[in-house]
N, C-alpha and C positions, 0 to 999 in steps of 0.2 A: 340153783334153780332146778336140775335136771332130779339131784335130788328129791324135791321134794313130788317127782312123779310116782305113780302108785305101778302104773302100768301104762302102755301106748296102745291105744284100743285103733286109729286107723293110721297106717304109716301115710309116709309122702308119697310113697307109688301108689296105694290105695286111693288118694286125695285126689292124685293126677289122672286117674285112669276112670276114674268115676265122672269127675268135671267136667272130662275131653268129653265121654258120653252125655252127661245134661247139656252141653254148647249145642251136639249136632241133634239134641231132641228137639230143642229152642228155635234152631234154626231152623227145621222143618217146619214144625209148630206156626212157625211166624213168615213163612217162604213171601217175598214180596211186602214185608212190613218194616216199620224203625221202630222196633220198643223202645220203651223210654224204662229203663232199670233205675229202681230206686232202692240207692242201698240205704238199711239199716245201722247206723253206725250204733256202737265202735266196732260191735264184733265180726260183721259184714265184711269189714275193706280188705283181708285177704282174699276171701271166698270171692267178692265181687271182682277184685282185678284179676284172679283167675278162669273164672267163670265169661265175665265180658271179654275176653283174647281167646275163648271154647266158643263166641256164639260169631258165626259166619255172618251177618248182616250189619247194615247201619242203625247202630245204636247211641243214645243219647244216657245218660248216666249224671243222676242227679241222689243226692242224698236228704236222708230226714232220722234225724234223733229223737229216739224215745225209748222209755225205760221202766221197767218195774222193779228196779232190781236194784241200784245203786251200790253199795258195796257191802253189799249181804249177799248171802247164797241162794235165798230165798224170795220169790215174788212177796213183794208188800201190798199187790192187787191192785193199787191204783200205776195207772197208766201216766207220764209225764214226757211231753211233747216239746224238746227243748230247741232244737234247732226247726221250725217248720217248712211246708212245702212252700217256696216262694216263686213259681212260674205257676203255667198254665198246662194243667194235663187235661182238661176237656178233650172228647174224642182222640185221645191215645192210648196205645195198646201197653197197660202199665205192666210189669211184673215187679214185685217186691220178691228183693235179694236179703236174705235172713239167715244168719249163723247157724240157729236153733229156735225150731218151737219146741216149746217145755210145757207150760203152763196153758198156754194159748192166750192168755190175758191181752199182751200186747199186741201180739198180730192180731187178735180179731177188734181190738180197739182200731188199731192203724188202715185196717181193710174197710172198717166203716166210714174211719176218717179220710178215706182215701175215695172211696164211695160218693162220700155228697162232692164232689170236686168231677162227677162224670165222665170218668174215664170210657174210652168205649171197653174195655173188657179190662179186667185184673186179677191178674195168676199171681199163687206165692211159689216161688223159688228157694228152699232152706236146705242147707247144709246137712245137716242132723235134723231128726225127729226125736224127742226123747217122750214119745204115747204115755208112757206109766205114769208123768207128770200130768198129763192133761186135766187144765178145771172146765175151758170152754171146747167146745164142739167147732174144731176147724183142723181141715187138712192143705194139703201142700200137693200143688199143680207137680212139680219138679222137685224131688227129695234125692238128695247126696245117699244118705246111710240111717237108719235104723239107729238109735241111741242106745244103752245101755242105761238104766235107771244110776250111775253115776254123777258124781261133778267132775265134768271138762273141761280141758283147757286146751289152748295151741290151735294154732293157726287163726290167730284172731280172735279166740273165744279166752276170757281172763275170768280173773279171778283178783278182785279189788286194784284191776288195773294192773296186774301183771300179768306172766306166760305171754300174750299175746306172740307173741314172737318165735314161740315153738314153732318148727318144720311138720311137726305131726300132731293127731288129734291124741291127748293122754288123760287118765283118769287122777286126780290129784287124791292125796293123801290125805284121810280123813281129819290129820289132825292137824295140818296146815288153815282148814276153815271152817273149824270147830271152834 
């Protein structure tokens, strides 16, 4: 597996030192509140159970699956909503917890879809930013790191259902998903 990394673009102490930082941003941000974090799966769940153990408040922690991407490298543009929101976020203070905006496709589908459900406010939360991908116009309340116009993997972010499991963020090997 380690093989097939090209390079390791943010180590573990980079991850951890960055995280600790967006918890006590969060927690100030929300002094006196219970967000309710909705993570992004698949590639959220590390990002998110690090992230929610960085935010000093009572939070509530619910997930929703969607995807552009399936086991291509590449957004296919349409959004698909597989696991959905099944409680009630009227008047709660929502943030979406996200691996990576790339494309912006699906975060700004899911912030709409997130939208007619009345949240009283909703921040996005992303790991990575990767701008050079962007097709729609949205940014990110709490951003981890700056991307690199690569394909990434590790620490939750895969590639046809693998890496996930790397300790660090690393750029994969062109010819691995070529």
């Amino acid at each position: 597996m380690k093989d097939d990394i090209n390079e390791i673009i943010f180590t573990e102490e980079e991850l951890r030192r960055r995280i600790k930082e967006l918890g006590e941003q969060i927690t100030a941000d929300y002094a006196g509140k219970s967000p309710l974090l909705i993570g992004i799966l698949k590639g959220c769940f590390v990002f998110l159970a690090d992230i929610s153990r960085s935010i000093e408040l009572d939070c509530e922690i619910r997930f929703l699956t969607a995807s552009s991407y399936g086991f291509s490298s590449v957004t296919s543009g349409k959004v698909k909503i597989e696991k959905d929101i099944d409680f009630d976020i009227s008047g709660r203070h929502v943030i979406i917890i996200e691996d990576i905006l790339d494309s912006g496709i699906t975060l700004t589908a899911l912030c709409e879809y997130i939208m007619k459900r009345v949240p009283a406010s909703l921040k996005i939360c992303a790991l990575l930013d990767k701008h050079a991908r962007r097709q729609l116009p949205i940014s990110v309340d709490y951003l981890g790191f700056e991307c690199p116009d690569e394909f990434v993997v590790g620490y939750g972010l895969d590639y046809a259902e693998r890496y996930r499991n790397l300790p660090f963020i690393a750029s994969l090997k062109p010819e691995i998903y070529s």
